[in-house]
C-alpha positions as a printed Julia matrix, in Angstrom:
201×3 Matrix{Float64}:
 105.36   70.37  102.58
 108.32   71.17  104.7
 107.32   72.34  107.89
 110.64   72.87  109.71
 112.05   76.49  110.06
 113.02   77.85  106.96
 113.6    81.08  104.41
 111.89   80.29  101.38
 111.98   82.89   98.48
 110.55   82.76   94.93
 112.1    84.43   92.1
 111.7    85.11   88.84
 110.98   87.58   86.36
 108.04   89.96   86.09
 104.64   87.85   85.0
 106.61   84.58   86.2
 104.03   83.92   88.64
 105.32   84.97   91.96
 102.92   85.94   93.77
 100.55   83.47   92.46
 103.0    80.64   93.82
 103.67   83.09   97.47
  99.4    82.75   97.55
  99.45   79.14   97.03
 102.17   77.92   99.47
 100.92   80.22  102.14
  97.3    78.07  101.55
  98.64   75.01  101.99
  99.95   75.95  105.2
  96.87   77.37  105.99
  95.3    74.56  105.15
  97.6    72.02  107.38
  96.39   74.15  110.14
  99.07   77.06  110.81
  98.8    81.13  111.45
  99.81   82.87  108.75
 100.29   87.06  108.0
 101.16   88.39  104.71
 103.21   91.39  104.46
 103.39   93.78  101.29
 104.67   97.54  101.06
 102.64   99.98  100.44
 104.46  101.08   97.14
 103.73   97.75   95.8
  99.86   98.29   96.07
  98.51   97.8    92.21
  95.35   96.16   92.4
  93.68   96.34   96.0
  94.9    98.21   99.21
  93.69   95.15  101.11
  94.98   91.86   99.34
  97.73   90.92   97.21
  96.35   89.96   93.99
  98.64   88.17   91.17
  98.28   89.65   87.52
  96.1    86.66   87.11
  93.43   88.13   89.54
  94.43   85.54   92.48
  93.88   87.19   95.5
  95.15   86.76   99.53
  94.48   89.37  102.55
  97.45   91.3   103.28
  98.48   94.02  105.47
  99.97   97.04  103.42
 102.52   98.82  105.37
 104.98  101.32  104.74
 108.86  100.38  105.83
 110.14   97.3   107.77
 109.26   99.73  111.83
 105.54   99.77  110.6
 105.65   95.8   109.84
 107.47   94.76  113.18
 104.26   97.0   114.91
 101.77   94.51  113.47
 103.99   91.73  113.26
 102.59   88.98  116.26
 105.28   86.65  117.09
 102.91   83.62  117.83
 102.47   82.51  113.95
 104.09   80.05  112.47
 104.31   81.35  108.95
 105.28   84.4   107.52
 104.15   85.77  103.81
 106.12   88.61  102.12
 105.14   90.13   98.7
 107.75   92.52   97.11
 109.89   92.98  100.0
 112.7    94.33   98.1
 110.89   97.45   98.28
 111.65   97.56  102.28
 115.03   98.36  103.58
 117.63   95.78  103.94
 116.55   95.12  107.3
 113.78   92.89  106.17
 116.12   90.0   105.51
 117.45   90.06  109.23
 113.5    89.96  110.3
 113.09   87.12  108.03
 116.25   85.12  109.55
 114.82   86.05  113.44
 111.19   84.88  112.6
 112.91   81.14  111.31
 115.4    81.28  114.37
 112.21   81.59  116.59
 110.91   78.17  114.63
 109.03   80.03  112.01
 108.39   79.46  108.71
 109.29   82.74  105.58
 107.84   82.43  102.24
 109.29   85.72  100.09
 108.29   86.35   96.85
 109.95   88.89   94.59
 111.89   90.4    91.91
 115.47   89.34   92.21
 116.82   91.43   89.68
 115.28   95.1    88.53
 114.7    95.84   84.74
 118.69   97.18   84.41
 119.3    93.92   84.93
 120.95   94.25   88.38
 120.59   92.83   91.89
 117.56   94.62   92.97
 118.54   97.69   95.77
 116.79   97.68   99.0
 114.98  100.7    99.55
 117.98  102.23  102.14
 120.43  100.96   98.98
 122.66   99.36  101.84
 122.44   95.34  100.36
 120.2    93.97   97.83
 118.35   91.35   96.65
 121.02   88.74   96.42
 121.31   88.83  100.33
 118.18   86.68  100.35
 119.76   84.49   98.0
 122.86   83.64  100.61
 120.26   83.32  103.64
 117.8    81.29  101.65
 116.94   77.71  102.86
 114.75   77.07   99.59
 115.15   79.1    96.26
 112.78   78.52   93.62
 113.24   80.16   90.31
 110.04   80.49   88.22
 110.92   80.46   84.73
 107.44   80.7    83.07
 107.4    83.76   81.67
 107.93   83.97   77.57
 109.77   86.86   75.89
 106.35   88.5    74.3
 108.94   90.63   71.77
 107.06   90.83   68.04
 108.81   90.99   65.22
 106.99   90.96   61.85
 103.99   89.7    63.62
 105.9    86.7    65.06
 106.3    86.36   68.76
 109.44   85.36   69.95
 108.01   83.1    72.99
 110.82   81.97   73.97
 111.39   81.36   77.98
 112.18   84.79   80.01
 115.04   85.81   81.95
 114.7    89.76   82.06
 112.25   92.54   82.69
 111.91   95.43   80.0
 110.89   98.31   81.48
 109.21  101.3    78.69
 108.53  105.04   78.69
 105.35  106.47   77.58
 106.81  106.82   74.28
 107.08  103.03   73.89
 111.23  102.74   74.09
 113.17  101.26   77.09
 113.66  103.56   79.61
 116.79  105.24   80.36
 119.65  104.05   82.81
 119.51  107.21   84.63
 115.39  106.86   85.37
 113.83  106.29   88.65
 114.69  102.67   89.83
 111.19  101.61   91.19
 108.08  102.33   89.14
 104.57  100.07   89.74
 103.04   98.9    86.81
 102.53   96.07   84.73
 101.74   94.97   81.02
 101.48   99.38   80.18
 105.34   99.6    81.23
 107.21   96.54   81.52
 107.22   93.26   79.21
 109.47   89.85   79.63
 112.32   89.61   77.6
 114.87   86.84   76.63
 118.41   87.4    76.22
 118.2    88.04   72.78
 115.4    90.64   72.73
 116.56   92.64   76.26
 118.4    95.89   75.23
 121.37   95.66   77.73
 122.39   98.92   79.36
């Protein structure tokens, strides 16, 4: 376990296991003896206003807060590590927070979705950078790549290894370039796709 400063983020696709792997690290620096907070915004909240919980059910105390002002309030400069769910749903400030907590001899573990389900960079929520931002500042990347492309055809799933989000209306067809850009949900909106099975916009 490195324990030097650094920005770590985890990427991947929806139902990749992001947040499962975010829980994880930030216990085994727990563990080793270091204070942690976890930061997630509020717009992210899906399963409990008080945790972040993978789609799995795994489950960490959090504080829920609304824009990158509110998180600096509660933010206490003493810990060692730092634990971000979702943060591409803050502004683009967050990544400059991230880069003073590690030049202060911190530790950042981000997880989140580097790309939305058009299949672009993910926008910050002030649209002034985007996710690939964390991707130049990063120390560590790691790219899950465990979701499978769940697309039936004939009653034959493709399962073949993820590398896009589909995002659906209520009428069961991919949503429309021109809808809005962030929308919570999971397995009722959005499903993994390959390249093959993704409809490209």
């Amino acid at each position: 376990m490195n324990s030097n400063p650094h920005l770590e983020i985890i990427v991947g696709t929806m139902f990749s296991g992001k947040t499962k792997r975010l829980i994880k690290r930030i216990r085994q620096y727990e563990k080793a003896g270091n204070r942690v907070q976890v930061f997630e915004p509020k717009k992210a909240i899906r399963y409990d206003p008080e945790h972040i919980v993978s789609h799995d059910g795994l489950k960490r105390k959090a504080f829920h807060v609304e824009n990158v002002e509110e998180l600096r309030g509660i933010y206490n400069p003493s810990i060692k590590i730092m634990g971000l769910d979702e943060p591409e749903l803050f502004e683009s400030e967050i990544v400059d927070f991230c880069i003073e907590h590690v030049n202060n001899g911190g530790i950042c573990v981000a997880a989140f979705l580097l790309k939305d389900c058009f299949d672009n960079f993910f926008k910050f929520k002030d649209r002034k950078k985007d996710t690939s931002e964390f991707v130049r500042v990063a120390d560590i990347v790691t790219y899950l790549k465990t979701a499978r492309c769940n697309y039936e055809d004939n009653g034959i799933i493709c399962n073949v290894e993820s590398t896009r989000v589909q995002r659906f209306g209520l009428d069961g067809k991919p949503d429309s370039i021109d809808s809005p850009l962030v929308l919570v949900g999971a397995k009722e909106r959005y499903a993994p796709r390959c390249r093959k099975h993704y409809q490209f916009y």
